[in-house]
N, C-alpha and C positions, 0 to 999 in steps of 0.2 A: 818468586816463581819456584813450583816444584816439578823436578823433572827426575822420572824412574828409567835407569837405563837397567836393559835386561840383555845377559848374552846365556849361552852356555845350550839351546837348545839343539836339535838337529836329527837327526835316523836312527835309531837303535836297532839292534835284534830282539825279539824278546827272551827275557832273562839278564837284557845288559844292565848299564848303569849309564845314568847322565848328572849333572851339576849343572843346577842353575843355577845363575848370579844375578840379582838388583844391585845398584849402585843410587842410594838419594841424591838427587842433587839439589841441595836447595835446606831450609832449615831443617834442626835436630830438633827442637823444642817442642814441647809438646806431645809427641808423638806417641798414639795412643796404642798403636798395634802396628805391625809389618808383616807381611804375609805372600802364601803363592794361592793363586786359583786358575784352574782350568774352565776352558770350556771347548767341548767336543762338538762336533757339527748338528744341528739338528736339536741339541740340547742347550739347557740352563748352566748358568755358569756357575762353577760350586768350589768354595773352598779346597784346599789342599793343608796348607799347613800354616797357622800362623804363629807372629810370637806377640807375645801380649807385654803388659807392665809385668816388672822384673823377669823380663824375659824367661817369661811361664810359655810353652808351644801347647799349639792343641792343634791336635789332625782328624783329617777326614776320614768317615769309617773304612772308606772304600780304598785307602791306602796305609793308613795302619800297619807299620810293621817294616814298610816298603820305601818309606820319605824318612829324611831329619831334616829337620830345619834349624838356619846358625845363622849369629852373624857376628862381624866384627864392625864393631859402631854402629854406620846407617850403610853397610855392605852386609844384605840376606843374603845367603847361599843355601838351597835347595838339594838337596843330595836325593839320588832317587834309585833305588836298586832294584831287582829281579821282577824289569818291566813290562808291563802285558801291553798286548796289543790293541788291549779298551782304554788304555790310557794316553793313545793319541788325541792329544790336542793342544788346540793354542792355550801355554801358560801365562797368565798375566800378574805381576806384581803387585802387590795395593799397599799404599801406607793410607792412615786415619788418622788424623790430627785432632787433638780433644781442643777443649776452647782455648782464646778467642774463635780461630778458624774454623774449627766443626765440622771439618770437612772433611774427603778420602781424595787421592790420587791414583792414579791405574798407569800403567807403564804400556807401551805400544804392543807386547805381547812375543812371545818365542814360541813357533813351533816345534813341536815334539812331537815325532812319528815312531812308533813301535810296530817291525817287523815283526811278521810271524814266520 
């Protein structure tokens, strides 16, 4: 069983900062990428930041600049700074497990709201 626990979301102003956190629970093996995605009301849900084999990141254009992304083992953390208020949404965690499994996992989701 794989289970994604996610904390760290909540209210900001915008211009603040927040940390997200994934915790895996469940196998290390395998594992092809770990990553953050949003998805805002109304829209598709779209990448944020992920980390790939040898933990190489690649971000999304529309944060660039604004996210890092880290982890320590199979714990991501999300760092996210000077944040607008288009960037309210539910963030979801995803790992991607290469074979045998082939498969992705998705975490319950953390709200993140940016005051203006």
């Amino acid at each position: 069983q794989v289970q994604l626990v996610e904390s760290g979301g909540g209210l900001v102003q915008a211009g603040g900062s927040l940390n997200l956190t994934c915790e895996l629970i469940g196998s290390s093996n395998r594992i092809r990428a770990m990553g953050w995605y949003r998805q805002a009301p109304g829209k598709q849900r779209e990448a944020v930041a992920i980390l790939g084999g040898a933990g190489t990141a690649t971000y999304g254009k529309s944060v660039k600049g604004r996210v890092t992304i880290s982890n320590v083992a199979t714990t991501v953390h999300l760092y996210m700074t000077n944040l607008l208020p288009v960037y309210t949404a539910v963030h979801y965690c995803n790992v991607e497990y290469g074979p045998p499994l082939q498969r992705g996992f998705w975490g319950q989701g953390t709200q993140v709201t940016v005051a203006s």
